[in-house]
mmCIF file of the N, C-alpha and C atoms, coordinates in Angstrom:
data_MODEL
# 
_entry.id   MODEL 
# 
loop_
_atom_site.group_PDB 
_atom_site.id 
_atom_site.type_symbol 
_atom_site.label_atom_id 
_atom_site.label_alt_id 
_atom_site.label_comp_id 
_atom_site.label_asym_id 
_atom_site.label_entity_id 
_atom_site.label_seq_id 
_atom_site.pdbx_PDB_ins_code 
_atom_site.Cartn_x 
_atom_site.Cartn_y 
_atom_site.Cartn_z 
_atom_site.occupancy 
_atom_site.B_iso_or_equiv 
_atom_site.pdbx_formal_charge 
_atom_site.auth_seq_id 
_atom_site.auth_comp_id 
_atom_site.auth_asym_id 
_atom_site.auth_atom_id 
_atom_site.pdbx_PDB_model_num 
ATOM 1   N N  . UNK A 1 1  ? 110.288 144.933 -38.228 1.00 0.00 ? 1  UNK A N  1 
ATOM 2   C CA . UNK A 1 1  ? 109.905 143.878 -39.136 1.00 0.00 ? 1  UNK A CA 1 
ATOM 3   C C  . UNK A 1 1  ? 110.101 144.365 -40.563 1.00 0.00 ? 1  UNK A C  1 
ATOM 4   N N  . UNK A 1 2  ? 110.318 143.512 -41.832 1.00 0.00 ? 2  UNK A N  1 
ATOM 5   C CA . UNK A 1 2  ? 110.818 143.752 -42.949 1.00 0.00 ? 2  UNK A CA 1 
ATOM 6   C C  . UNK A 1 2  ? 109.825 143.014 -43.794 1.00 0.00 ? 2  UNK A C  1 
ATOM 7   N N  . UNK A 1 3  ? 108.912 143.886 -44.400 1.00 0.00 ? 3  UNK A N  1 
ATOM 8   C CA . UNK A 1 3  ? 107.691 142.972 -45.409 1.00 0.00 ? 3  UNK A CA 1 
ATOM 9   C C  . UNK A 1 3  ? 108.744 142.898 -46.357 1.00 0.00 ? 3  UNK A C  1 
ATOM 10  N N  . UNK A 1 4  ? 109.563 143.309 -46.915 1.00 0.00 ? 4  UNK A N  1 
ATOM 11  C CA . UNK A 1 4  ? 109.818 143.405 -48.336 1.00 0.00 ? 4  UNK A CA 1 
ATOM 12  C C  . UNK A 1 4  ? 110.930 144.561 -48.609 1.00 0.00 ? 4  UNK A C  1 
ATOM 13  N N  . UNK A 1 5  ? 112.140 143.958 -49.695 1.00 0.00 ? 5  UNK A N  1 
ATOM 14  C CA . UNK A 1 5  ? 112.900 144.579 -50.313 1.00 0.00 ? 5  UNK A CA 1 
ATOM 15  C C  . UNK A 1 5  ? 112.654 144.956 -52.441 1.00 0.00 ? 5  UNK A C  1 
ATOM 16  N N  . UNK A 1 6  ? 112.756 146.859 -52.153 1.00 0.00 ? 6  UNK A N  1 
ATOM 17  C CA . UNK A 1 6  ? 112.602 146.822 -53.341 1.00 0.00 ? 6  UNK A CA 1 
ATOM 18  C C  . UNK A 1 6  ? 113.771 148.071 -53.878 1.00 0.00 ? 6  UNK A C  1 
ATOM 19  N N  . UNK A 1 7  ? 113.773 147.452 -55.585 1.00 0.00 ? 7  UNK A N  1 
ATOM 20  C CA . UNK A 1 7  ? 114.747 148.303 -56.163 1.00 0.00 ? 7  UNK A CA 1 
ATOM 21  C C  . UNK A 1 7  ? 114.287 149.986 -55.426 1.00 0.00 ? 7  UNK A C  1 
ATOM 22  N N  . UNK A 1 8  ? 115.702 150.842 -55.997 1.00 0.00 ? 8  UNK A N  1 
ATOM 23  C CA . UNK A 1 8  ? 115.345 152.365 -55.739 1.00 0.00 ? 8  UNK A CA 1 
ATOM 24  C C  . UNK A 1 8  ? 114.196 152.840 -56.687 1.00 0.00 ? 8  UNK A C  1 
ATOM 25  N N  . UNK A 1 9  ? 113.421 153.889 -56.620 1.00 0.00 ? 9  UNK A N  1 
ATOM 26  C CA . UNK A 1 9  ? 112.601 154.322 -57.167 1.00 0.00 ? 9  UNK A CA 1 
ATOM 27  C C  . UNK A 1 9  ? 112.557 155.747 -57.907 1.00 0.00 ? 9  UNK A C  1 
ATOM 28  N N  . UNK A 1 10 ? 111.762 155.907 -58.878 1.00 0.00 ? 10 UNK A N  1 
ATOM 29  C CA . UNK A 1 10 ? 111.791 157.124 -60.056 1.00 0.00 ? 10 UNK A CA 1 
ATOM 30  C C  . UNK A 1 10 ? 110.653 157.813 -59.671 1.00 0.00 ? 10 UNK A C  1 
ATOM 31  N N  . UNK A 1 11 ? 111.253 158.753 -58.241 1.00 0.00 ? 11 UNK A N  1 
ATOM 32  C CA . UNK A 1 11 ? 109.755 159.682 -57.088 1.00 0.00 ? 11 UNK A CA 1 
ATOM 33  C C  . UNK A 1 11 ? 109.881 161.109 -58.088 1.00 0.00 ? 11 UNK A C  1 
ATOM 34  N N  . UNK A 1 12 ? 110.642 161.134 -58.930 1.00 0.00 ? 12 UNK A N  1 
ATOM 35  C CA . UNK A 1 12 ? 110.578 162.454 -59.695 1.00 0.00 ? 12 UNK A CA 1 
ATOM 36  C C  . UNK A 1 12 ? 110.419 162.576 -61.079 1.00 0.00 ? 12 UNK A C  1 
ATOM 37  N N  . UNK A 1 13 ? 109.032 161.553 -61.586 1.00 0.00 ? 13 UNK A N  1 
ATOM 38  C CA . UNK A 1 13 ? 109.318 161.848 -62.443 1.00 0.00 ? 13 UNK A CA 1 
ATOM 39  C C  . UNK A 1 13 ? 110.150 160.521 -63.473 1.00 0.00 ? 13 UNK A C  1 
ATOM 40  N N  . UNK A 1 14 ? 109.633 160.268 -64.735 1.00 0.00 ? 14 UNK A N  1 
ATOM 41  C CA . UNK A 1 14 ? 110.516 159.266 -65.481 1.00 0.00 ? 14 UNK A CA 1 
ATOM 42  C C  . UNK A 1 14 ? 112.025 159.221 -66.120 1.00 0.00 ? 14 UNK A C  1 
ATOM 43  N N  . UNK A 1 15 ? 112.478 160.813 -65.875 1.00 0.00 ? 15 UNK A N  1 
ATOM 44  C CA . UNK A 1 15 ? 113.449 161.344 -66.340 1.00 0.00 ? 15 UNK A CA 1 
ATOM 45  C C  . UNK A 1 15 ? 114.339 161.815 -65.289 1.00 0.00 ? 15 UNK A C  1 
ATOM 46  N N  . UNK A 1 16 ? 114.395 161.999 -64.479 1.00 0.00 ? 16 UNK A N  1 
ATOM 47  C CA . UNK A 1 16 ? 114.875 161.844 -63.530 1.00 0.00 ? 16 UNK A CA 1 
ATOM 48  C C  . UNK A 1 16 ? 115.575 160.600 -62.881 1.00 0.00 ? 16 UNK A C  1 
ATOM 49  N N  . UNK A 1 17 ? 116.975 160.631 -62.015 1.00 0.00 ? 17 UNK A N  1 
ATOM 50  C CA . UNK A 1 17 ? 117.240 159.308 -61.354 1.00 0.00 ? 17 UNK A CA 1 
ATOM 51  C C  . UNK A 1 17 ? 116.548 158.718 -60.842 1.00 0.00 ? 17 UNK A C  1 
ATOM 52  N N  . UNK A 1 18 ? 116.728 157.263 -60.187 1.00 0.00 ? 18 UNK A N  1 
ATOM 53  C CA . UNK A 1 18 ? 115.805 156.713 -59.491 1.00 0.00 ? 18 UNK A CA 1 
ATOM 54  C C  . UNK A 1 18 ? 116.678 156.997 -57.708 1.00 0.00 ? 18 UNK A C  1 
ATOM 55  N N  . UNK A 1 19 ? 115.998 156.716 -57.063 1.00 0.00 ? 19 UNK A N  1 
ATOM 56  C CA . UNK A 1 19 ? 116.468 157.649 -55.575 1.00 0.00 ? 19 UNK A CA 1 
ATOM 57  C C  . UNK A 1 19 ? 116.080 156.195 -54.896 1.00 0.00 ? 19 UNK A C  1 
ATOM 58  N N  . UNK A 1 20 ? 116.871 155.690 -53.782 1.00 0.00 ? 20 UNK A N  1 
ATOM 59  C CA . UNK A 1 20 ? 116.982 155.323 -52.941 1.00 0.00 ? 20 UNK A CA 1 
ATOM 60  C C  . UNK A 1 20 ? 115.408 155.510 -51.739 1.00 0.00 ? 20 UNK A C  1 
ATOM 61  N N  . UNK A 1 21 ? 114.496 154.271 -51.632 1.00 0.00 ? 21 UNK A N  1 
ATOM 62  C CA . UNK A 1 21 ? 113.337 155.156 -51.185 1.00 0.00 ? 21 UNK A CA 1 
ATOM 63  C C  . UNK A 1 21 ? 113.121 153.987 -50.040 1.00 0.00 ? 21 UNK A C  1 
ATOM 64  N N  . UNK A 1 22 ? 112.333 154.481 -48.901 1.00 0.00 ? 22 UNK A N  1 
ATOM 65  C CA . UNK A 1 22 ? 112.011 153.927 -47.294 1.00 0.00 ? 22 UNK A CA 1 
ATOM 66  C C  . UNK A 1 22 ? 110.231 153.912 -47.650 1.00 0.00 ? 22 UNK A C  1 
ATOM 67  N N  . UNK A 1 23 ? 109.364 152.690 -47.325 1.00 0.00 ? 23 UNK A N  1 
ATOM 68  C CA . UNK A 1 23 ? 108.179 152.344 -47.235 1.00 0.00 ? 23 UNK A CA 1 
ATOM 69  C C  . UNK A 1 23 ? 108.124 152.297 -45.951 1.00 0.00 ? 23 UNK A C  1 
ATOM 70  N N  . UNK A 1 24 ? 107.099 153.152 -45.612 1.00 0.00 ? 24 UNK A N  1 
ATOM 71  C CA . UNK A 1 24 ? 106.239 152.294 -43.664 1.00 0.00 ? 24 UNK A CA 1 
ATOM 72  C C  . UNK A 1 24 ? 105.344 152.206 -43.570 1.00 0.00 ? 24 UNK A C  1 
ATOM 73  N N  . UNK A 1 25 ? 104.422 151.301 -42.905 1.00 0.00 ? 25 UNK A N  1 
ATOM 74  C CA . UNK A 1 25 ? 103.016 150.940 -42.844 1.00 0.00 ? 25 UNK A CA 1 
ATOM 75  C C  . UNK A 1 25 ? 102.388 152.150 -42.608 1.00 0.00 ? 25 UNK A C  1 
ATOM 76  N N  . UNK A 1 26 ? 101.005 152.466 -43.370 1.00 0.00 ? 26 UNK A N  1 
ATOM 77  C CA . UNK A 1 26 ? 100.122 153.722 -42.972 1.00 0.00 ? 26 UNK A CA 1 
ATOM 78  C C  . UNK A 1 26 ? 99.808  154.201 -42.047 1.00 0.00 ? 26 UNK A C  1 
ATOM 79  N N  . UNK A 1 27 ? 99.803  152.697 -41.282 1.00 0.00 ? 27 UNK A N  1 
ATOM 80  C CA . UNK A 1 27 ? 98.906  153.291 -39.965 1.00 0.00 ? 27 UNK A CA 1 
ATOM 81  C C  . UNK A 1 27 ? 100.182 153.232 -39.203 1.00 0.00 ? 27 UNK A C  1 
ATOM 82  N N  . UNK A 1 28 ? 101.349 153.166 -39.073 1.00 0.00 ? 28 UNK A N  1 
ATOM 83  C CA . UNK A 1 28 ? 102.396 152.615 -38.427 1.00 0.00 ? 28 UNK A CA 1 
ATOM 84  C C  . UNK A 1 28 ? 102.854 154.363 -38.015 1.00 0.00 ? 28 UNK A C  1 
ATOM 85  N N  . UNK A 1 29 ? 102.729 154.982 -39.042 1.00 0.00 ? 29 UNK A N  1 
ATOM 86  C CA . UNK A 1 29 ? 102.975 156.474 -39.239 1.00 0.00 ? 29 UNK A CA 1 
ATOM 87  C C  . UNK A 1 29 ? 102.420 157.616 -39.621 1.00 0.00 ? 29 UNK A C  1 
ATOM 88  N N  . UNK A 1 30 ? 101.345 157.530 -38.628 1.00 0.00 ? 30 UNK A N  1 
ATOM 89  C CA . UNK A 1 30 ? 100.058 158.005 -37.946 1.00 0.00 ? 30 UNK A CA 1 
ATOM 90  C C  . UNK A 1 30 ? 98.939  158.563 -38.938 1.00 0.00 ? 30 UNK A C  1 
ATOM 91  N N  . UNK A 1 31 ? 99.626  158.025 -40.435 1.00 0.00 ? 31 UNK A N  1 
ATOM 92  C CA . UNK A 1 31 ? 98.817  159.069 -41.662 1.00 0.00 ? 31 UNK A CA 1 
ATOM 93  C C  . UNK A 1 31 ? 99.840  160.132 -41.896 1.00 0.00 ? 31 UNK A C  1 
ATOM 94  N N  . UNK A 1 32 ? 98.945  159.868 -43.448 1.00 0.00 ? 32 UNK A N  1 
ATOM 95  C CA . UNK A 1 32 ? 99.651  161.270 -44.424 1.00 0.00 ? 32 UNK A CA 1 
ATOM 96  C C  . UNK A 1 32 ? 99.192  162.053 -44.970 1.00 0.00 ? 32 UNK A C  1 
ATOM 97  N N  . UNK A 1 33 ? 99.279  163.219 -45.203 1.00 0.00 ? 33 UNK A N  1 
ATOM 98  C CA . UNK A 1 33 ? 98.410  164.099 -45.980 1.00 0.00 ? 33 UNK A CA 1 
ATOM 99  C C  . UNK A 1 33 ? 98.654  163.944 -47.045 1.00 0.00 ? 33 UNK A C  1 
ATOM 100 N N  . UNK A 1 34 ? 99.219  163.168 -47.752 1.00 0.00 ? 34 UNK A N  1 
ATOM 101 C CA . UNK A 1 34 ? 99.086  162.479 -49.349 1.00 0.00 ? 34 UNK A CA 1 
ATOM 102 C C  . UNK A 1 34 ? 100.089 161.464 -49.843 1.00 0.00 ? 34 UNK A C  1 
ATOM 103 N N  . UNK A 1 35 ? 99.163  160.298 -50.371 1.00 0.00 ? 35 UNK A N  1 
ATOM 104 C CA . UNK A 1 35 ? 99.750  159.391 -50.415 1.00 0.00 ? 35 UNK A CA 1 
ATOM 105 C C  . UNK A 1 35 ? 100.158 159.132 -52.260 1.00 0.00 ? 35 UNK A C  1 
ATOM 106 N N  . UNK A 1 36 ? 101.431 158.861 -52.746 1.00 0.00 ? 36 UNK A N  1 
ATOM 107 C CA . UNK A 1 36 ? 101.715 158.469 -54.099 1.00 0.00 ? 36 UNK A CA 1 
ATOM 108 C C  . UNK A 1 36 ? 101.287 157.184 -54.663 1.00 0.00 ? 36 UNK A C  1 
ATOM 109 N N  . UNK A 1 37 ? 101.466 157.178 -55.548 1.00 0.00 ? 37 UNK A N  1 
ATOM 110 C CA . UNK A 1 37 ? 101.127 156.128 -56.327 1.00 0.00 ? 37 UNK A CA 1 
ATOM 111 C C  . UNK A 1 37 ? 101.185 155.835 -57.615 1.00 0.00 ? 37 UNK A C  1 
ATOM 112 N N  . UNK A 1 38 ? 102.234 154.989 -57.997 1.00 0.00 ? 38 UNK A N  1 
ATOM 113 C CA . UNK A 1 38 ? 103.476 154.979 -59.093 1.00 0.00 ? 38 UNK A CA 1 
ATOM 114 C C  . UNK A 1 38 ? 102.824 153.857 -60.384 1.00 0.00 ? 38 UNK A C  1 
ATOM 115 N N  . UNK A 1 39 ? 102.361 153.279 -61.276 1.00 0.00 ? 39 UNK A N  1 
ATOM 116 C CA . UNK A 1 39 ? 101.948 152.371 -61.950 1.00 0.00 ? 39 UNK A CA 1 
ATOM 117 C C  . UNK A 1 39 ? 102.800 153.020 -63.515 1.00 0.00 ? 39 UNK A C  1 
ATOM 118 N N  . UNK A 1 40 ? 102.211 151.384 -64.076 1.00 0.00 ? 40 UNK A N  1 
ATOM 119 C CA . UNK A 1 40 ? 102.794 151.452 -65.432 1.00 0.00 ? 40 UNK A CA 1 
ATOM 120 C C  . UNK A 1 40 ? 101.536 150.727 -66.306 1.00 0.00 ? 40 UNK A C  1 
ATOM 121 N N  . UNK A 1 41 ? 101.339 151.108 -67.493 1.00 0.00 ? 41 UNK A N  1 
ATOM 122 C CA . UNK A 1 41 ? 100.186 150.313 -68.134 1.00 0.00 ? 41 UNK A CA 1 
ATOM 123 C C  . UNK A 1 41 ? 100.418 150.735 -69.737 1.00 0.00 ? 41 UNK A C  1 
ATOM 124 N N  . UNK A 1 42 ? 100.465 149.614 -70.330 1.00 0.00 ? 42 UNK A N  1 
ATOM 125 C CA . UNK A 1 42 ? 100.182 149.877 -71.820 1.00 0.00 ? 42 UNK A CA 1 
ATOM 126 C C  . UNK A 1 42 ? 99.083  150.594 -72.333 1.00 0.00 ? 42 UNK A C  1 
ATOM 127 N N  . UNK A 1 43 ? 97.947  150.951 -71.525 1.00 0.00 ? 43 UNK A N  1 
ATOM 128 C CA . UNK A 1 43 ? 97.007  151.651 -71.759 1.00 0.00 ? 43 UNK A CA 1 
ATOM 129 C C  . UNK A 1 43 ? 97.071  153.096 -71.826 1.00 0.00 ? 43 UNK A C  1 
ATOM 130 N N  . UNK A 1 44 ? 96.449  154.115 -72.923 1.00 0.00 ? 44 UNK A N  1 
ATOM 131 C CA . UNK A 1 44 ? 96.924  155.817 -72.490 1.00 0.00 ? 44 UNK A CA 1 
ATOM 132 C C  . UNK A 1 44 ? 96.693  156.130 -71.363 1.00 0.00 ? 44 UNK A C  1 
ATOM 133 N N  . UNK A 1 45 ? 97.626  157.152 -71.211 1.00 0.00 ? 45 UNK A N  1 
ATOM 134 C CA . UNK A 1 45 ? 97.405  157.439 -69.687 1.00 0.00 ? 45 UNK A CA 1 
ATOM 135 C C  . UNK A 1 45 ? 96.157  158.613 -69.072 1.00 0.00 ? 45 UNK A C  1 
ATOM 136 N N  . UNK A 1 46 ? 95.222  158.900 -69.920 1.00 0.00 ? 46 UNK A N  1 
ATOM 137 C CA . UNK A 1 46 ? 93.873  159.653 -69.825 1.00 0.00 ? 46 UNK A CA 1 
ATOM 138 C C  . UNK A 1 46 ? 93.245  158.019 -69.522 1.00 0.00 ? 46 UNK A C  1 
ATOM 139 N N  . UNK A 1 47 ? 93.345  157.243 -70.219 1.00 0.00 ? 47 UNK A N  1 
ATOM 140 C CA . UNK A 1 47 ? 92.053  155.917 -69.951 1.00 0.00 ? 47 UNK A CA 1 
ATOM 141 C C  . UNK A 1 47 ? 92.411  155.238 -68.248 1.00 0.00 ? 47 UNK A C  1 
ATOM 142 N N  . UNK A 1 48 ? 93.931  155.395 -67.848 1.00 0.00 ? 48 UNK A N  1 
ATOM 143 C CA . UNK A 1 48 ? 94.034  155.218 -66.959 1.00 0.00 ? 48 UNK A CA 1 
ATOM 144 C C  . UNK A 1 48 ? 93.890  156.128 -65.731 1.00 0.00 ? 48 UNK A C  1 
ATOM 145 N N  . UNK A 1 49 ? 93.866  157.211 -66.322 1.00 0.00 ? 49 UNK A N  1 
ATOM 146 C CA . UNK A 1 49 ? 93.466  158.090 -64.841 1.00 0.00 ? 49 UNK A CA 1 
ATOM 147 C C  . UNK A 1 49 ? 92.007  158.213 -64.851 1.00 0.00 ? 49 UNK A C  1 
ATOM 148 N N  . UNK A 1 50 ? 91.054  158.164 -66.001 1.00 0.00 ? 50 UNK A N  1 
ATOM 149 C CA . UNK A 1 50 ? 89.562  157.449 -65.079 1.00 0.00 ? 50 UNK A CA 1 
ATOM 150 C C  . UNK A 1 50 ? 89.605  156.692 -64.412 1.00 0.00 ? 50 UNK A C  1 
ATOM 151 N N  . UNK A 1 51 ? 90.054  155.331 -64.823 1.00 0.00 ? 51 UNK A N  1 
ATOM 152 C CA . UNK A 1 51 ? 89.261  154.471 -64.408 1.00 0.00 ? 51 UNK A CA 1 
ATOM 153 C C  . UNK A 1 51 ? 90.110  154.838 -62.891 1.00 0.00 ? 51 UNK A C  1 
ATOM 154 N N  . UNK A 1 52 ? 91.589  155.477 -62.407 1.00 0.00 ? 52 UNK A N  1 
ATOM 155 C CA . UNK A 1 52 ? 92.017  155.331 -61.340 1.00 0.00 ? 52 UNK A CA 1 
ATOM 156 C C  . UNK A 1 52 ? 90.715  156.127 -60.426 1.00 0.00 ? 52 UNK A C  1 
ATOM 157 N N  . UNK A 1 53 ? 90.354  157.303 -60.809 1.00 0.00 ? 53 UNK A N  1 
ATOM 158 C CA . UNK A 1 53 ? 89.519  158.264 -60.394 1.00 0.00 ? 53 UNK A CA 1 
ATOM 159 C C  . UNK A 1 53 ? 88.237  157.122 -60.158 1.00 0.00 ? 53 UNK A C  1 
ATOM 160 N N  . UNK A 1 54 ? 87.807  156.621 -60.832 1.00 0.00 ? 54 UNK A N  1 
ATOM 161 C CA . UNK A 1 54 ? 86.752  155.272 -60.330 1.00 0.00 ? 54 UNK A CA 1 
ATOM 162 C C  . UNK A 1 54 ? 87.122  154.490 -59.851 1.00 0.00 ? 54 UNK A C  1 
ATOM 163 N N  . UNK A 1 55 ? 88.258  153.629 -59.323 1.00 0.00 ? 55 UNK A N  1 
ATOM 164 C CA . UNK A 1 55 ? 88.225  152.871 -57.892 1.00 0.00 ? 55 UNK A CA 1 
ATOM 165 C C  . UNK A 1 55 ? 88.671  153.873 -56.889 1.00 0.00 ? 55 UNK A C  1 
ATOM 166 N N  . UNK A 1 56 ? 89.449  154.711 -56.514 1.00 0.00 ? 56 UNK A N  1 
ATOM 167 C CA . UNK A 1 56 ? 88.961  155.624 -55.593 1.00 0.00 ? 56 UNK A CA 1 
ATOM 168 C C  . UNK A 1 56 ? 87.708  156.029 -55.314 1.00 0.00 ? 56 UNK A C  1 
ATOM 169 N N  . UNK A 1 57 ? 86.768  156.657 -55.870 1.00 0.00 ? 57 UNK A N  1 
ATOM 170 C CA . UNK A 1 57 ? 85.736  157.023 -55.889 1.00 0.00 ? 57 UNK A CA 1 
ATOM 171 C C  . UNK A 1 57 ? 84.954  155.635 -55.107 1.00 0.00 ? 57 UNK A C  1 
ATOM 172 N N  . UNK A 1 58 ? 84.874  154.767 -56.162 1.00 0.00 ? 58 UNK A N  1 
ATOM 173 C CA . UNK A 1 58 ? 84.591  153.252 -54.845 1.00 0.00 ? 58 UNK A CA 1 
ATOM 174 C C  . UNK A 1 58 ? 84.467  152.864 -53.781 1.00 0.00 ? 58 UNK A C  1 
ATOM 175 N N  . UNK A 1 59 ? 86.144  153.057 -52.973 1.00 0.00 ? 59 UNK A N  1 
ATOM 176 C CA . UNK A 1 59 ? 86.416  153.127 -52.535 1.00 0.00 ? 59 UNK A CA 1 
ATOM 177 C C  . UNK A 1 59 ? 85.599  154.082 -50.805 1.00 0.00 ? 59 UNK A C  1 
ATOM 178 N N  . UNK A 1 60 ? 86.021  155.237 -51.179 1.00 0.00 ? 60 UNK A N  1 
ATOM 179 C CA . UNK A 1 60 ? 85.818  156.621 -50.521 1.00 0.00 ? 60 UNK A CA 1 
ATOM 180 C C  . UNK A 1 60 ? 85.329  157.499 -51.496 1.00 0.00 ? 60 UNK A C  1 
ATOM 181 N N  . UNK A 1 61 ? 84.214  158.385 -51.734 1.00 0.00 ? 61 UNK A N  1 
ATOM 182 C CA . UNK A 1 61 ? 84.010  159.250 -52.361 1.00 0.00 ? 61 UNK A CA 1 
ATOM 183 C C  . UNK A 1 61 ? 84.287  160.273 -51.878 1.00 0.00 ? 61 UNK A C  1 
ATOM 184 N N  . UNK A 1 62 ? 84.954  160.523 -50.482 1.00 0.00 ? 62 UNK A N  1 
ATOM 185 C CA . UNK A 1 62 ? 84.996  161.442 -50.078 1.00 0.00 ? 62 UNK A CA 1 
ATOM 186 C C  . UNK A 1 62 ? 86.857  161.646 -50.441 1.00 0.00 ? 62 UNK A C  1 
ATOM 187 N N  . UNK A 1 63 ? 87.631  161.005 -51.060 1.00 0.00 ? 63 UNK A N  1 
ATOM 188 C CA . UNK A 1 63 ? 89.009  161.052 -51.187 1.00 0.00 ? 63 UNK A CA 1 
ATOM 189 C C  . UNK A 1 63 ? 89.240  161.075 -52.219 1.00 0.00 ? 63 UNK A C  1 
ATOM 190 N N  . UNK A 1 64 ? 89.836  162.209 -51.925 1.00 0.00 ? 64 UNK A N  1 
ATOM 191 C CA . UNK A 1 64 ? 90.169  163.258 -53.744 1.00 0.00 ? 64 UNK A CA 1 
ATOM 192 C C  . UNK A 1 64 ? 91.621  162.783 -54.526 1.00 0.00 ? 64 UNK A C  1 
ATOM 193 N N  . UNK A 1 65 ? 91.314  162.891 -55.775 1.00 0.00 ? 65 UNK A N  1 
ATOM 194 C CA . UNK A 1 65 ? 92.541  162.557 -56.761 1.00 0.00 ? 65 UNK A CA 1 
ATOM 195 C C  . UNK A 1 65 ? 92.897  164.078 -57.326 1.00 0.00 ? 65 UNK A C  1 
ATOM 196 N N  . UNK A 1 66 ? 94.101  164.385 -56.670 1.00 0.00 ? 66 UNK A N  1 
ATOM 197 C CA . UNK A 1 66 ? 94.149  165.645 -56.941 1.00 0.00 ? 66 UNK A CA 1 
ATOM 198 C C  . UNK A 1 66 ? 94.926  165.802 -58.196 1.00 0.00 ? 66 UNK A C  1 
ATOM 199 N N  . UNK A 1 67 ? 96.478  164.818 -58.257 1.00 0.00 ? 67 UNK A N  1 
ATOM 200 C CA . UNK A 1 67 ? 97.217  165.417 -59.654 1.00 0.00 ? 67 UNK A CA 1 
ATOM 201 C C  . UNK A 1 67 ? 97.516  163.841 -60.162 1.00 0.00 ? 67 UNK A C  1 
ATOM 202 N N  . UNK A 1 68 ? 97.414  163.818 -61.318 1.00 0.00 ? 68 UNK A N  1 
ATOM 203 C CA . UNK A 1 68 ? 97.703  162.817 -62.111 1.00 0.00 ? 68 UNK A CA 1 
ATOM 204 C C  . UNK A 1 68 ? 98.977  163.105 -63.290 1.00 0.00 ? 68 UNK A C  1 
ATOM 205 N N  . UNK A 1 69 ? 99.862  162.816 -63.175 1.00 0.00 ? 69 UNK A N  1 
ATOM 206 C CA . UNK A 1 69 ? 101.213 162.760 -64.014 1.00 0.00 ? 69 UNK A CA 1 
ATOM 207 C C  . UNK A 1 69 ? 101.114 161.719 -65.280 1.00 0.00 ? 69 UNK A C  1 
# 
């Protein structure tokens, strides 16, 4: 099944090419030991990694935000 087609993606970094990239459902592929997560915001990017660190935390407190780029 096919949720969705998207452009290639910039997994390295903003300076770097964008690479050709494959999505699969979480549970489809049994779990990961770490999952990415790519955003863009006019906001600095310190104001945005709280508040990211607070809906995780929400979320699961037990699920850690380890590196923020």
């Amino acid at each position: 099944m096919i949720a969705g087609v998207v452009g290639d993606v910039k997994t390295s970094g903003l300076a770097a090419a964008a690479e050709p990239t494959i999505y699969f459902p979480y549970r489809q592929v049994g779990g990961l030991p770490e999952i990415g997560l790519v955003m863009r915001s006019p906001l600095e990017a310190g104001v945005i990694a709280n508040e990211l660190r607070k809906v995780v935390a929400a979320l699961d407190r037990n699920q850690p935000v380890a590196t923020i780029q």
